[in-house]
C-alpha positions, 0 to 999 in steps of 0.5 A: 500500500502506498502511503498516499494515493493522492500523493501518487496521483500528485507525482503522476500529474506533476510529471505528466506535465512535465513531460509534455513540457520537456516534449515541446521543448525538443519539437522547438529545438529541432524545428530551429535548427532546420530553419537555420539549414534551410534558409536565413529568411526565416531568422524572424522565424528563428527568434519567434522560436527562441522566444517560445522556447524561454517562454517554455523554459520559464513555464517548465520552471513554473511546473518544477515550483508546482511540483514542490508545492504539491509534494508539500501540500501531499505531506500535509494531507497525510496527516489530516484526519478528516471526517474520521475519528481519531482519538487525540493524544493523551495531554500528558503522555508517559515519558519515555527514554529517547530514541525508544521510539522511532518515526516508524514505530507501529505504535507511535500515535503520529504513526497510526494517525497516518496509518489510519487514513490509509486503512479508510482508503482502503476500507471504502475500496473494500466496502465501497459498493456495500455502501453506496447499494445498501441505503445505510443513513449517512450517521450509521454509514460513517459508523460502519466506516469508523468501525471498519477503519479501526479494526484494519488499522489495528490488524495493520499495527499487529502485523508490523509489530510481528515483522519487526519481532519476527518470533511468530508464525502465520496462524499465531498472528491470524488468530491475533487478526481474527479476534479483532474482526470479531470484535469489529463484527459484534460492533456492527450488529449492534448497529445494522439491522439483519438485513444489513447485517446479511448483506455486508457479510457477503460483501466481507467474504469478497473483500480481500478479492476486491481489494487485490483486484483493484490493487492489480487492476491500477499497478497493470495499468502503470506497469503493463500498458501495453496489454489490450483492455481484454486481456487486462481484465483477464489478467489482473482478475488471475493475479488477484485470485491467485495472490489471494489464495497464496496469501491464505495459505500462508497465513495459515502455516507454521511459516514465520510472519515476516515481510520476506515470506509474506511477499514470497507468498505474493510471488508464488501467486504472482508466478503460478497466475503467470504459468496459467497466463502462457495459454491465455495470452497471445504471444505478442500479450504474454511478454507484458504480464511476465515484465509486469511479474519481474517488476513486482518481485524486483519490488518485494526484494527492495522492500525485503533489503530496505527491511533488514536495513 
């Protein structure tokens, strides 16, 4: 999970406009100079174009300043927390000795603050279709989304705490998981009715395929553009299924809850989605989804060093 969709849409935006810059920059650079072979006639031409070129050059300069600001802007939206209710911070928290806690620790209260923001994204990717079809009032609405935002978080901050350790397996951390969705799914019946109840326990039984297909659908796009809109729906749907089905099998071995195995799982689901994806594809396809493969384990083995470091 990034740790800012807008920030991501930021930098994509930003060098999108970049790049179109940097484009006109070179079309007016190569039309000077065949001017310049051509004929001394067009010297009006040539400094019209010379002109246009600073006035890029300073406009290409505006969208750098803008792209600081937007990074600026993004850092000060990771941070803000509204229309969510986050506790506040006790006014006189026990003192600790320094340097106990680190920016990146699960349980510093700036760093949840963050990580639940990120959770109600993902929340409503998971959950969004439950609310915009179930005719929940907006106060239950936004009840529901609390509850559900908090227990991710918390699953969230378990999870890293186990990584960091490095002393529990997969199931002990499941069952750890588990009983705060109990705890969250004993919370929402006392708020939905039994209609509701039924209807957002189908919506939970697809949830983690939801939120693998939407996760892959957007990292096919950036990452394998050239696949036709066909087979990228084929292919992002295998990926998902596949890295969902690895996912449940690790987390329910004896195998140690760390970041390298965890994403060895999402690997072996990558590869087996993949080896399906040989009879699937058309030759001309195929080399998208295996470029696609080798750029996410590339990923996983940065993420595993930047770990350990």
């Amino acid at each position: 999970m990034s740790k800012s969709r807008q920030g991501i849409v930021g930098w994509i935006v930003a060098a999108g406009a970049l790049a179109v810059a940097g484009v006109g920059l070179a079309m007016y650079s190569q039309l000077e100079e065949r001017t310049l072979e051509e004929s001394a006639e067009q010297e009006v031409a040539i400094e019209s174009l010379t002109t246009r070129l600073a006035e890029r050059d300073s406009e290409l300069a505006a969208l750098r300043e803008s792209l600081d600001t937007a990074d600026r802007l993004i850092a000060v939206q990771q941070v803000k927390i509204d229309d969510l209710d986050v506790q506040e911070p006790p006014s006189e928290p026990e003192s600790k000795p320094s340097g106990e806690k680190s920016d990146e620790d699960p349980d510093d209260n700036k760093y949840q603050n963050v990580a639940r923001v990120q959770m109600a994204m993902v929340v409503d990717m998971m959950y969004g279709a439950f609310y915009d079809e179930s005719g929940l009032a907006p106060d239950v609405r936004q009840k529901v989304r609390n509850m559900s935002t908090d227990s991710l978080t918390e699953i969230k901050r378990l999870g890293e705490i186990a990584f960091k350790s490095g002393d529990k397996t997969a199931a002990e951390v499941k069952e750890e998981h588990e009983a705060v969705e109990e705890k969250m799914i004993s919370g929402l019946r006392d708020v939905l009715d039994e209609e509701q109840m039924a209807a957002w326990e189908i919506y939970h039984e697809q949830s983690d395929q939801i939120l693998y297909e939407n996760v892959i659908d957007g990292h096919l796009r950036m990452l394998a553009p050239g696949l036709s809109d066909e087979n990228h729906d084929v292919t992002a749907l295998l990926f998902a299924e596949k890295i969902g089905a690895a996912l449940k099998e690790f987390e329910s071995s004896s195998e140690i809850y760390s970041m390298s195995n965890y994403n060895k799982a999402q690997s072996r689901g990558l590869n087996e989605a993949l080896t399906e994806l040989t009879e699937l594809l058309p030759e001309d396809q195929y080399p998208h989804a295996e470029r696609f493969v080798v750029q996410s384990e590339e990923v996983f083995n940065a993420m595993e060093k930047s770990g350990a470091e």
